[in-house]
C-alpha positions in Angstrom: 143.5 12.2 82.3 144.7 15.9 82.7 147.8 17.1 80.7 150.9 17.4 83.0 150.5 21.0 82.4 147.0 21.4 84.0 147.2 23.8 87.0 145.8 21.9 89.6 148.0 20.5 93.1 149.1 17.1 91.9 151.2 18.7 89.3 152.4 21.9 90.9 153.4 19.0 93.8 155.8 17.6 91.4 157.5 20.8 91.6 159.1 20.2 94.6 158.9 22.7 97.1 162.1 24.6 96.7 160.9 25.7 93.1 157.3 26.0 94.5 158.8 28.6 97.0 160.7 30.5 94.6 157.8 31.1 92.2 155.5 32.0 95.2 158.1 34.8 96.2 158.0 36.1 92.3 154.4 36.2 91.9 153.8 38.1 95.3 156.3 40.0 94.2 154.2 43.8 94.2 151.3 42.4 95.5 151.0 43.1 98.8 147.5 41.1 99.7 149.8 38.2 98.4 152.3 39.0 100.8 150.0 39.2 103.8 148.6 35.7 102.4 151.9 34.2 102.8 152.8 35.9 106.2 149.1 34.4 107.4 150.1 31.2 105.9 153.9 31.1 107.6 152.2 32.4 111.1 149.9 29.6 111.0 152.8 27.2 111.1 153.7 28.5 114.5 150.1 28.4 116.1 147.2 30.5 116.6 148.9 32.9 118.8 151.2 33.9 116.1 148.2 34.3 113.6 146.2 36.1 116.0 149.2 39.0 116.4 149.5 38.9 112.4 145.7 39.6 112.3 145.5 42.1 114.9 148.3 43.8 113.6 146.4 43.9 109.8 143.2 45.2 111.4 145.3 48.2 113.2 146.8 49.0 110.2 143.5 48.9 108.6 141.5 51.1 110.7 144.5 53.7 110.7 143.9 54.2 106.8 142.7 57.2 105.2 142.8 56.2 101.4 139.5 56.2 99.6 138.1 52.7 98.6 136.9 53.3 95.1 134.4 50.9 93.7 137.0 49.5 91.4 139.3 48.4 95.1 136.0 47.3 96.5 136.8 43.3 95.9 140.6 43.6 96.7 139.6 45.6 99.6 136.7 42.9 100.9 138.9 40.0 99.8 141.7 41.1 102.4 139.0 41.6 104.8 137.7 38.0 104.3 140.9 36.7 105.0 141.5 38.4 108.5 138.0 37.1 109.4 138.9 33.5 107.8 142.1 33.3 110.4 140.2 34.3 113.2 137.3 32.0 113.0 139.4 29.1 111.5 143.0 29.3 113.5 142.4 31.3 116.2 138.8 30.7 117.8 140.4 26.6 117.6 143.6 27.3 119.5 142.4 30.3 122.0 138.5 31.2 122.0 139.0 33.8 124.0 141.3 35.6 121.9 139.2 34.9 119.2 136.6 37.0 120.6 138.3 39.9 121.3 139.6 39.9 118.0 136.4 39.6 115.9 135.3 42.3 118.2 138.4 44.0 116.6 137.2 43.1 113.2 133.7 44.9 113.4 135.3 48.2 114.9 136.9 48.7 111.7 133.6 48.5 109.9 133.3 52.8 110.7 136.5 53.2 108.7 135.8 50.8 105.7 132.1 52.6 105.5 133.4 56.3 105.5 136.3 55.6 102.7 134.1 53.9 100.4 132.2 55.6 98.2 130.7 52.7 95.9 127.8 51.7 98.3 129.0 48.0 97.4 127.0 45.9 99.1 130.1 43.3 99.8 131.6 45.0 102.9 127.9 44.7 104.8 127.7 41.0 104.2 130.9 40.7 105.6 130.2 42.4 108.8 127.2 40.7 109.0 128.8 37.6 108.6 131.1 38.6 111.4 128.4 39.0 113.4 127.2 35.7 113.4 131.2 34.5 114.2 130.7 36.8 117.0 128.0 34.7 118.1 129.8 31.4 117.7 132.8 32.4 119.4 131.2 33.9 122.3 129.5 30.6 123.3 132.6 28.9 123.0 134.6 31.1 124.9 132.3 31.3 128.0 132.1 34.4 127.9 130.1 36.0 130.6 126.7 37.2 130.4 127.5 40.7 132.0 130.4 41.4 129.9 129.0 40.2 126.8 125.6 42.3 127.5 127.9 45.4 127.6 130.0 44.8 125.1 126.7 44.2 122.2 125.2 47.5 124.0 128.3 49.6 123.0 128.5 48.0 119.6 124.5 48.7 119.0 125.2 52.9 119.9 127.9 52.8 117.1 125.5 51.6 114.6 125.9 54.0 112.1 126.5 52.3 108.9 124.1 49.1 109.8 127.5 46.7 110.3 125.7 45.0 113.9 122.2 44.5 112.2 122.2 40.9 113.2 124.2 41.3 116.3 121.3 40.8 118.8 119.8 37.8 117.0 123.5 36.4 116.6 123.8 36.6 120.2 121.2 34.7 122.0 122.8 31.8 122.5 125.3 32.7 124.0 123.5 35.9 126.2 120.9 33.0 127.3 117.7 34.7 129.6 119.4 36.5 132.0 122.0 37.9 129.6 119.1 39.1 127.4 117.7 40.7 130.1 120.5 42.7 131.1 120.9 44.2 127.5 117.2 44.8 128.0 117.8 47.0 131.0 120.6 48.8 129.7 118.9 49.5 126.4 115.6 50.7 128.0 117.9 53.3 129.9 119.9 54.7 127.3 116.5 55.3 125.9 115.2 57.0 129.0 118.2 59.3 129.1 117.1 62.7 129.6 119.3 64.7 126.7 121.3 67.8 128.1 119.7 71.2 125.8 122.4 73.2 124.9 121.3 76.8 124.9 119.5 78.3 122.4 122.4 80.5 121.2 124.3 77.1 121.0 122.2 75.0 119.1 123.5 73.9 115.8 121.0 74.1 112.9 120.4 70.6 111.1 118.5 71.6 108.6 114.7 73.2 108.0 111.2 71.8 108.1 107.8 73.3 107.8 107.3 74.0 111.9 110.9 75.6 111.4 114.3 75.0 112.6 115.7 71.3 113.3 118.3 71.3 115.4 121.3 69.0 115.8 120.3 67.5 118.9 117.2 67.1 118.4 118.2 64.8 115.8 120.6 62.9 117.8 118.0 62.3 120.2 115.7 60.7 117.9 118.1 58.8 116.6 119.6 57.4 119.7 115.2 56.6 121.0 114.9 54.7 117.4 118.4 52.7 117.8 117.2 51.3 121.1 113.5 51.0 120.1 114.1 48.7 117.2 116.9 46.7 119.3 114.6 46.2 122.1 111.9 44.7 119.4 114.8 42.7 118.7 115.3 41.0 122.2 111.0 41.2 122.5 111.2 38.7 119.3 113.9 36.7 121.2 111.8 36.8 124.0 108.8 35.4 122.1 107.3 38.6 124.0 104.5 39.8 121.8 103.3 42.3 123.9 106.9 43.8 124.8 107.4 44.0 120.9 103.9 46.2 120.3 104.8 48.1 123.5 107.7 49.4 121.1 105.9 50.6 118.5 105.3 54.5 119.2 101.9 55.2 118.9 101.7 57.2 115.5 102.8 54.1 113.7 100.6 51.4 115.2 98.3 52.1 112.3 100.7 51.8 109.4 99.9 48.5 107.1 103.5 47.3 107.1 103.9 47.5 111.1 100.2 46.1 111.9 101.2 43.3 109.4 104.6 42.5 111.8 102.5 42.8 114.9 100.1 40.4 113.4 102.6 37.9 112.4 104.1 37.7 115.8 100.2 37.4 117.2 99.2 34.7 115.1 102.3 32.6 116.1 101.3 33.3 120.0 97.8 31.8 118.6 95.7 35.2 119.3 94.6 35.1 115.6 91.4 37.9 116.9 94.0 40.2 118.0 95.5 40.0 114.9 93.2 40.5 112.9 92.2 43.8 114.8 94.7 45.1 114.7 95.0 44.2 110.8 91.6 46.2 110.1 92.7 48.7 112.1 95.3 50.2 110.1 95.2 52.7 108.4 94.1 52.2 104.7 93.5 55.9 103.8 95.2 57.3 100.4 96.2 53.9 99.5 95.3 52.7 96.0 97.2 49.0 96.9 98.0 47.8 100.4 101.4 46.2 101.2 101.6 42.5 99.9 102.9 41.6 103.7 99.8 43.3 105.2 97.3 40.8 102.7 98.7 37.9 103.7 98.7 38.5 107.1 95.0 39.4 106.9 94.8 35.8 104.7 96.4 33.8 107.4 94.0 35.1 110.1 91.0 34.6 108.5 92.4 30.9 108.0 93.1 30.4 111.8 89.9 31.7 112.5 88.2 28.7 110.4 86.9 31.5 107.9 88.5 30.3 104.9 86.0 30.9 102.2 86.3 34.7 103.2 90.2 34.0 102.9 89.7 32.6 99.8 87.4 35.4 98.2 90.0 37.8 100.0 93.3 36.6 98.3 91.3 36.7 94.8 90.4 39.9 95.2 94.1 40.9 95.9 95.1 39.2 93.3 92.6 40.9 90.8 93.9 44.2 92.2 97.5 43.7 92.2 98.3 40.6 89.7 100.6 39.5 92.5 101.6 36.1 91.5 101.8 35.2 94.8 98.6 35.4 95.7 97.5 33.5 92.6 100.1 30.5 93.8 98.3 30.3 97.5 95.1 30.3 96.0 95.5 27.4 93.6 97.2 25.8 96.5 94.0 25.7 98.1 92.0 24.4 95.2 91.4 20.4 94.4 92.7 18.8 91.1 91.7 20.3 88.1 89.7 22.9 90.1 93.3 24.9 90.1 93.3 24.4 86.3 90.0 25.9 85.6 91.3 28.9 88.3 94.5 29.6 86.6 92.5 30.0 82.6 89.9 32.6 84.6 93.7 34.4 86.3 95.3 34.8 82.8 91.7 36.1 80.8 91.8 38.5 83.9 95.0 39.4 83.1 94.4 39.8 79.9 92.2 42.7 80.0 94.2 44.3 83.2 93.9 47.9 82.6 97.6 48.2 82.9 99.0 46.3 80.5 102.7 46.4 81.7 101.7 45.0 84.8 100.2 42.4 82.9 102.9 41.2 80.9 105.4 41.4 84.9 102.8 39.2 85.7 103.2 36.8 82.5 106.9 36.8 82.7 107.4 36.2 86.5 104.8 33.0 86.4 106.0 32.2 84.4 103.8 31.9 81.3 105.5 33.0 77.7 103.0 31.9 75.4 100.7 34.0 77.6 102.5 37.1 77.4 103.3 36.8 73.6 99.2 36.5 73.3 98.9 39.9 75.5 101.5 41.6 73.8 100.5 40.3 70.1 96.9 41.9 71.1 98.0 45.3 73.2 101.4 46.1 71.1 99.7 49.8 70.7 100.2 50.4 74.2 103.5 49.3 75.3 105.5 51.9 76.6 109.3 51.2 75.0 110.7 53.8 77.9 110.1 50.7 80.3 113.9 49.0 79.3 114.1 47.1 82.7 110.7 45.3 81.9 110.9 45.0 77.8 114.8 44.0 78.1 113.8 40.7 80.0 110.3 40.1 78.1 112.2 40.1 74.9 114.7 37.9 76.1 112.6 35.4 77.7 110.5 35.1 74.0 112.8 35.6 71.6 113.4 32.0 70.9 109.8 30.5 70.7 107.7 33.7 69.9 110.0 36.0 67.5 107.4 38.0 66.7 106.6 39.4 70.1 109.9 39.8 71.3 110.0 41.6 67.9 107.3 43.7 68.7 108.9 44.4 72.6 112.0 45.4 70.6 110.6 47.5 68.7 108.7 49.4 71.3 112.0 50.2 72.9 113.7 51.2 69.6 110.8 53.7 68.9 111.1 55.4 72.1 114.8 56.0 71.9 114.4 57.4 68.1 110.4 59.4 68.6 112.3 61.0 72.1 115.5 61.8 70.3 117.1 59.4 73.4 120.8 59.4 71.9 122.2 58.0 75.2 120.0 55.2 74.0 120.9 54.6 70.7 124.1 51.7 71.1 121.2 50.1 72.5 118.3 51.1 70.2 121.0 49.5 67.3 121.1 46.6 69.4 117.6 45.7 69.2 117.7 46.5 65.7 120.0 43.9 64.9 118.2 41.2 66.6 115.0 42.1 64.9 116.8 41.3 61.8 118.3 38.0 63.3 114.5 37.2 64.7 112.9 38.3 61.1 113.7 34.8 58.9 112.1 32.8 62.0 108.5 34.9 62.0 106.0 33.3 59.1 103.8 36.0 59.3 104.4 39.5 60.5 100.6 39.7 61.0 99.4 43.5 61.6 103.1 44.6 61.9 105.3 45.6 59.4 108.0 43.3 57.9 111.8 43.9 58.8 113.0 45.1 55.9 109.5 47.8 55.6 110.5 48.7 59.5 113.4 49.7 58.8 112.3 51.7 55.5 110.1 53.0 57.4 112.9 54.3 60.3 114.8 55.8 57.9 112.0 57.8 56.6 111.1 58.8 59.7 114.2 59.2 61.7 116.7 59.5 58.6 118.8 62.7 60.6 119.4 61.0 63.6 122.9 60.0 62.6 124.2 58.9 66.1 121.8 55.9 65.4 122.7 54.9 62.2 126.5 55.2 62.4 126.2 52.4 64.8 123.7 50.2 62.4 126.1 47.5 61.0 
């Protein structure tokens, strides 16, 4: 049973709720996101009209500020933001939909405020205008809204797109825009797009910036950014559509041959069951200067030769991109296609390939990310010469993930990283260079045999010999 001190609401009930109120008033006492809590709270015992003027009050207040959002107010910031968005979809959308919609709409306009105070680039605010989005959606249907008004309102939102806040909006919205609501937003998208753009006079023109043909002017810019806005959110309704042809019709024509876009074209054609086309216009991209096409753009190219009944080419194909890339994922749909024990043999041949992969830090990604430790302690045990220590966000993880079963190699890892910091004189490296150090010596009782590397205590001896003036290292060596 939990002690009668145990914070949880069976205890705190037994508080009564005169004491419960007066400790409530001292702890939001100089906080004010407490205080609006409570006033959200008290509001909602008198309805969802009174919560919706509480919220729509907040949200005024917040698009009025001019205080910059460090990264350290980020959470505060997002937590009160969550809580507006909480009463509108949870009080108000239940009592009045129709408010509800006009206020989330409220909610997203303040995403062009909360974007140009912060300066963290915290990923937090996006996901919770994303999120709104998708409320949008919800609320919308429910509040019969019509198609006309709706149509408009999403085609003003998608020209004030600057900071990527009504991403999801069209997809959101389907539901409730339906056919004809989908094509009016068409229509009004195509001409916004078609919009001839008033030149300002020469002598007017503001100067953007400069490229190699010269000049680039301000509204030339504007131009192409408002043609791209409504390109990409007509692709959008195309793919709602299940328009295939609507969606390429999109693409502008200098782009129809890069991998990544023929790869999305020939997704959408092999779902409309036009595998040919897709893989035309897979082979027809443009593979020039490229060492390594996109992942997305080989398994595309896999799929059709699948539909097309030509699976043994498939299969050669996604071994061959796996030889060239060590993507695991093309290993994985490979062996899926193999019979038992067939996949076994095929997954000994992958890791000896591996093995002697010319590039042995892609190797041991590929070892870790199988995942297959006893693998890359093998690799690393016979390639320690060429392990670059400078790689920290690769060598951090490998020694981590061996470290318990294969000392030795994580030992080896660590020590690749520890020689880099000290040979390159890396002092903003050294807290962490001492670090490593001092789990080499906490590794060095569980290795039986240091085999063609040196013992701990002869590493070090050797450091010191070596690196004996770098001081800002061994102050921090314990």
């Amino acid at each position: 049973m939990a002690a009668k001190t145990t914070l949880n609401a069976k205890n705190l009930e037994a508080l009564g709720a005169q004491r419960l109120a007066e400790l409530l008033i001292e702890i939001s006492t100089g906080s004010a996101a407490h205080k609006r809590r409570l006033r959200m709270e008290l509001a909602g015992n008198h309805g969802g009209a009174e919560v919706a003027r509480e919220v729509r009050k907040r949200l005024a207040s917040i698009a009025r500020a001019r205080t910059v959002i460090e990264w350290h107010k980020v959470k505060a910031v997002n937590a009160d933001l969550e809580t507006q968005r909480s009463a509108i979809v949870t009080v108000v959308a239940a009592d009045d939909p129709k408010e509800a919609f006009d206020l989330i709409w409220q909610f997203l306009a303040v995403a062009d405020t909360i974007f140009a105070r912060s300066n963290s680039g915290d990923s937090a605010f996006i996901e919770t205008f994303h999120q709104a989005c998708a409320d949008a959606g919800v609320i919308a249907s429910s509040a019969c809204i019509g198609i006309d008004v709706l149509a408009d309102r999403i085609f003003t939102a998608l020209q004030d797109n600057d900071y990527g806040q009504y991403d999801p909006l069209i997809a959101e919205m389907v539901p409730a825009l339906g056919k004809d609501g989908l094509e009016r937003l068409k229509s009004l998208l195509v001409r916004w797009s078609n919009e001839p753009e008033e030149k300002p006079a020469d002598a007017d023109r503001e100067i953007f910036g400069w490229g190699g043909k010269g000049p680039i002017y301000k509204d030339e810019i504007y131009t192409n950014h408002r043609q791209r806005r409504a390109r990409i959110a007509l692709q959008e309704i195309a793919d709602a559509q299940n328009d295939v042809d609507a969606f390429i019709a999109q693409q502008p024509e200098e782009t129809l041959r890069a991998p990544m876009v023929a790869a999305e074209i020939a997704d959408r054609l092999l779902l409309a069951g036009r595998a040919e086309e897709a893989l035309e216009i897979l082979d027809a991209a443009d593979h020039r200067e490229r060492f390594e096409l996109p992942f997305e753009w080989q398994h595309a190219r896999v799929k059709a030769l699948d539909v097309l009944g030509r699976g043994q080419e498939a299969r050669s194909y996604q071994w061959q991109c796996f030889e060239q890339s060590l993507n695991g994922e093309h290993l994985r749909a490979f062996l899926r296609r193999l019979a038992d024990f067939d996949d076994i043999e095929a997954e000994e041949k992958a890791f000896a390939f591996a093995h002697r992969f010319p590039d042995v830090h892609r190797a041991l990604a590929f070892f870790l990310t199988w995942p297959a430790p006893a693998e890359a302690a093998k690799l690393i045990s016979g390639r320690q010469a060429e392990l670059n220590g400078d790689l920290y966000e690769l060598m951090t993880p490998a020694a981590e993930m061996l470290q318990e079963k294969f000392p030795l190699a994580a030992t080896v890892v660590l020590r690749s990283m520890i020689g880099f910091a000290l040979d390159e004189g890396r002092s903003s490296r050294y807290r962490h260079a001492a670090r490593h150090l001092a789990v080499c010596a906490s590794l060095a009782p569980h290795i039986d045999d240091f085999g063609s590397a040196r013992p701990h205590d002869t590493y070090v001896a050797e450091l010191k010999r070596q690196h004996g003036k770098k001081h800002g290292f061994w102050s921090l060596i314990r």
